[in-house]
C-alpha positions as CSV (number, residue, x, y, z in Angstrom):
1,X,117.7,-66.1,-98.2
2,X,117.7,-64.9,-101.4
3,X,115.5,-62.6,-103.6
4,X,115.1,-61.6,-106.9
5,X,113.7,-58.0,-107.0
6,X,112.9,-57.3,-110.3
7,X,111.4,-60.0,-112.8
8,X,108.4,-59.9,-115.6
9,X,105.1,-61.6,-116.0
10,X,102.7,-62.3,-118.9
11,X,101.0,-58.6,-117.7
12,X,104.2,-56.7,-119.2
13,X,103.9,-55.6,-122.6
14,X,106.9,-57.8,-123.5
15,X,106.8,-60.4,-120.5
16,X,106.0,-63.9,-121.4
17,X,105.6,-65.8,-118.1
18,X,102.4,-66.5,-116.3
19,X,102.6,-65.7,-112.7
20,X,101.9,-69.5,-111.4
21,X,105.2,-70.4,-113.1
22,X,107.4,-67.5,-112.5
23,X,106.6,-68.9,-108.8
24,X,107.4,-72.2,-109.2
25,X,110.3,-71.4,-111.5
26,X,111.6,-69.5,-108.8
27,X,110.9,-71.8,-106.1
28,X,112.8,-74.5,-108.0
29,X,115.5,-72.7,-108.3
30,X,116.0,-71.9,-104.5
31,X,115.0,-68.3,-104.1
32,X,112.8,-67.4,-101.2
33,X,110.8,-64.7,-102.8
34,X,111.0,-62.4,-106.1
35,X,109.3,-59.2,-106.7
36,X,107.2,-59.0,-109.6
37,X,107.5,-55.4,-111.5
38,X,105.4,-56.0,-114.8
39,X,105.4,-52.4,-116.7
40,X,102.6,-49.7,-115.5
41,X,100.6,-52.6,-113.2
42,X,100.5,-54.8,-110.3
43,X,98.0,-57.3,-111.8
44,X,101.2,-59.6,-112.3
45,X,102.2,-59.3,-108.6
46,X,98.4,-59.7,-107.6
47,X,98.4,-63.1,-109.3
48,X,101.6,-64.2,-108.4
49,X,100.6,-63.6,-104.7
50,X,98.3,-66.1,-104.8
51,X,100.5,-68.8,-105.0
52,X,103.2,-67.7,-102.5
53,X,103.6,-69.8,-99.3
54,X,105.1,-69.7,-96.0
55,X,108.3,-69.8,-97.0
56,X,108.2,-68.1,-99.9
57,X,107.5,-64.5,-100.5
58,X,105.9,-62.2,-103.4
59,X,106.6,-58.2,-103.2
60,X,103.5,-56.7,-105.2
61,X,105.4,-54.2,-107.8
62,X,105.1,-52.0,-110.6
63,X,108.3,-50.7,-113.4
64,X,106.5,-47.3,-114.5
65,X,107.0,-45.2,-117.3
66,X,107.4,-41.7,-116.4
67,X,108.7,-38.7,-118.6
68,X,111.9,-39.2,-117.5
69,X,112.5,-43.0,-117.5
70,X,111.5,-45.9,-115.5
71,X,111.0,-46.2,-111.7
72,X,109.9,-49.2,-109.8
73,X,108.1,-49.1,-106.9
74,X,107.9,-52.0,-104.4
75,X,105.8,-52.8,-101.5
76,X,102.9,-51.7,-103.5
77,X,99.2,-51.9,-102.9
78,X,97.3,-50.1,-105.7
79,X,98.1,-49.3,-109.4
80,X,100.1,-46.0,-109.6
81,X,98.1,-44.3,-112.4
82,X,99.9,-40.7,-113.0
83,X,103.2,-41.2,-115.5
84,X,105.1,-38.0,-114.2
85,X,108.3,-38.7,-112.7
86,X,108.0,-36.6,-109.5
87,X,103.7,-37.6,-108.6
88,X,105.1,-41.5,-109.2
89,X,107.6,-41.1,-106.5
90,X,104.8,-39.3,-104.1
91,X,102.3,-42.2,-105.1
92,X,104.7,-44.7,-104.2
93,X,105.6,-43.3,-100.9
94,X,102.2,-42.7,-99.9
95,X,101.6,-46.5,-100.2
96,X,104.8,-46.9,-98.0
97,X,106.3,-48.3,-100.5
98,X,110.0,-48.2,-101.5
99,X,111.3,-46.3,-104.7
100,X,114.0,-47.7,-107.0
101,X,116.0,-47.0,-109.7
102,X,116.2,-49.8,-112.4
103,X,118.7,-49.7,-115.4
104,X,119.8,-46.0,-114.5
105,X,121.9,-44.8,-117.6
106,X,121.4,-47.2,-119.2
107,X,121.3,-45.7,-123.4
108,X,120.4,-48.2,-125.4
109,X,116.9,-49.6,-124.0
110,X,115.5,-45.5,-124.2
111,X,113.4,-46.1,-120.5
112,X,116.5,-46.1,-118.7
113,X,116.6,-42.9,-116.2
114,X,119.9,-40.3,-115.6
115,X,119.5,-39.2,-112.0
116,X,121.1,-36.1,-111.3
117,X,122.4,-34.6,-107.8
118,X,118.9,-33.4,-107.2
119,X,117.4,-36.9,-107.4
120,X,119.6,-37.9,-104.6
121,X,117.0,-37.2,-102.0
122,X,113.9,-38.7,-103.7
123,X,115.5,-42.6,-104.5
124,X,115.5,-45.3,-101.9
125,X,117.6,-47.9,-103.7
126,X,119.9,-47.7,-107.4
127,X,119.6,-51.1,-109.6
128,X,123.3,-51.4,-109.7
129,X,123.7,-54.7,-111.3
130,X,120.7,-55.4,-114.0
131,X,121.6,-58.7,-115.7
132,X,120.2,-57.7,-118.6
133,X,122.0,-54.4,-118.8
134,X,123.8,-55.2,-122.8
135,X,126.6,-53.1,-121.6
136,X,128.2,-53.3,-118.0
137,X,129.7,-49.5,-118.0
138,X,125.3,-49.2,-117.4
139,X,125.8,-51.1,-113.7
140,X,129.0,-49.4,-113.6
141,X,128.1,-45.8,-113.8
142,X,124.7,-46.8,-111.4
143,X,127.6,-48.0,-108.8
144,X,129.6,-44.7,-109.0
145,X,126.5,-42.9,-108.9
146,X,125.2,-44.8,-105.7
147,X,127.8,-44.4,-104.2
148,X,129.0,-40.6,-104.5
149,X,125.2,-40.4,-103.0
150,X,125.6,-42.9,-100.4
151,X,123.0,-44.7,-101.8
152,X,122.1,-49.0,-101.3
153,X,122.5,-50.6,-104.3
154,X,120.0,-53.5,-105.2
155,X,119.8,-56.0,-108.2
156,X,117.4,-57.8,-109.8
157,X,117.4,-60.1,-113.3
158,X,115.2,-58.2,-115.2
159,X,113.7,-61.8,-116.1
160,X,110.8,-61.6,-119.2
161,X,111.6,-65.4,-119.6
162,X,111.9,-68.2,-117.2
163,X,115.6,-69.4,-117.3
164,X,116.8,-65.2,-116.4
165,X,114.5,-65.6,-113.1
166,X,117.1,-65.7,-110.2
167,X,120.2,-64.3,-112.5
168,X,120.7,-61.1,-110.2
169,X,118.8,-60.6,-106.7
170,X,120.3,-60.2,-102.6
171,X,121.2,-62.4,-100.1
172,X,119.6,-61.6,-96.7
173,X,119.8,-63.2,-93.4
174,X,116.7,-61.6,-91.9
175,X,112.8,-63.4,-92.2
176,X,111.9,-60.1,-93.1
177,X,112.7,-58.7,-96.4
178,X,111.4,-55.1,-95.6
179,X,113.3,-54.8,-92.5
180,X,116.3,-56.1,-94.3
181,X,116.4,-53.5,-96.7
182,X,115.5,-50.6,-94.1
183,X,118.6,-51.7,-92.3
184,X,120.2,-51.9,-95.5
185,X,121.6,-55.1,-94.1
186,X,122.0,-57.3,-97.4
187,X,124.6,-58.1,-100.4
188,X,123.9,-58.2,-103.9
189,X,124.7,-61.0,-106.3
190,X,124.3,-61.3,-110.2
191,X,124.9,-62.7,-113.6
192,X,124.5,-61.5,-116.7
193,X,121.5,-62.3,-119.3
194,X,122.0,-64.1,-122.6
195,X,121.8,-61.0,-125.6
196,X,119.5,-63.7,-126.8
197,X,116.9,-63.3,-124.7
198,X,116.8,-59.5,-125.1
199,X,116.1,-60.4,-128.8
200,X,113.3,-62.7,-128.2
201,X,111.9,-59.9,-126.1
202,X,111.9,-57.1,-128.3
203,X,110.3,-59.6,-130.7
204,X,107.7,-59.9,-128.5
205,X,106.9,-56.7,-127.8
206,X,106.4,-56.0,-131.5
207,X,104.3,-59.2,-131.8
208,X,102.0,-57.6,-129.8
């Protein structure tokens, strides 16, 4: 089974797919669930929900801005409203949800995050392989960092567009995505985005 765990709807500021066909587009290209992660809201995962099926799955999911660079939280229930690094991670766990890492050092975007040794204890899962990471000494320093920490390292495409939807994600071989990723029982597979799509996407975000 695979999943992509970090992809973009129409509710991001620069996302561009509605959430009825970031599930189809998915479906259609054989993944068995994605997690939607628009910026600061779960409206995206709310919608796409609705159109999820037995044997596909949609993990509700937010990439928030914080002080100190993005976090995404998955498994998520209600909007996390504060933008400070440490009361995200608290509002995420309240929800049971699972805190991740995406992009970590990543210079040139200016949202990625730089854990340091202290962070360690407060991340659930490092985004080591981001497809649309321009540079892959970014994935390559989130790899060393994971694992000096002994922490899992997921991936996810990143997609604001529908052909990047299913470029990066993990293969499971449980029904149960959660438990998967508690057991830490999954690999990670990935591709890298075309630079042209991170134009288009900085276009858009100007646009609007």
């Amino acid at each position: 089974m695979k999943y992509d765990l970090h992809t973009h709807s129409k509710y991001s500021s620069d996302g561009w797919i509605d959430p009825e066909t970031l599930v189809k587009t998915a479906i259609k290209k054989g993944l068995s669930g994605i997690a939607v992660t628009d910026h600061n809201t779960i409206r995206g995962g709310l919608k796409a929900k609705k159109f999820a099926n037995e044997s596909f799955e949609v993990v509700i999911g937010s990439e928030i801005s914080t002080e100190r660079g993005e976090v995404i939280g998955l498994f998520l229930s209600e909007e996390i409203i504060s933008r400070n690094f440490l009361e995200v991670i608290d509002g995420i766990k309240e929800q049971g949800g699972v805190v991740v890492l995406p992009h970590p050092f990543d210079e040139l975007r200016g949202n990625g995050l730089f854990p340091g040794n202290n962070d360690k204890k407060l991340i659930d899962y490092i985004e080591t392989f981001n497809s649309r990471c321009f540079r892959s000494k970014y994935n390559d320093k989130a790899n060393k960092y994971a694992a000096k920490h002994h922490i899992k390292g997921l991936a996810g495409s990143d997609a604001h567009f529908a052909n990047e939807i299913g470029n990066a994600g993990v293969n499971i071989s449980y029904n149960d995505l959660n438990i998967a990723l508690k057991k830490e029982d999954f690999t990670i597979f990935g591709e890298r985005s075309s630079v042209i799509n991170l134009g288009l996407t900085k276009v858009l975000k100007v646009w609007r």
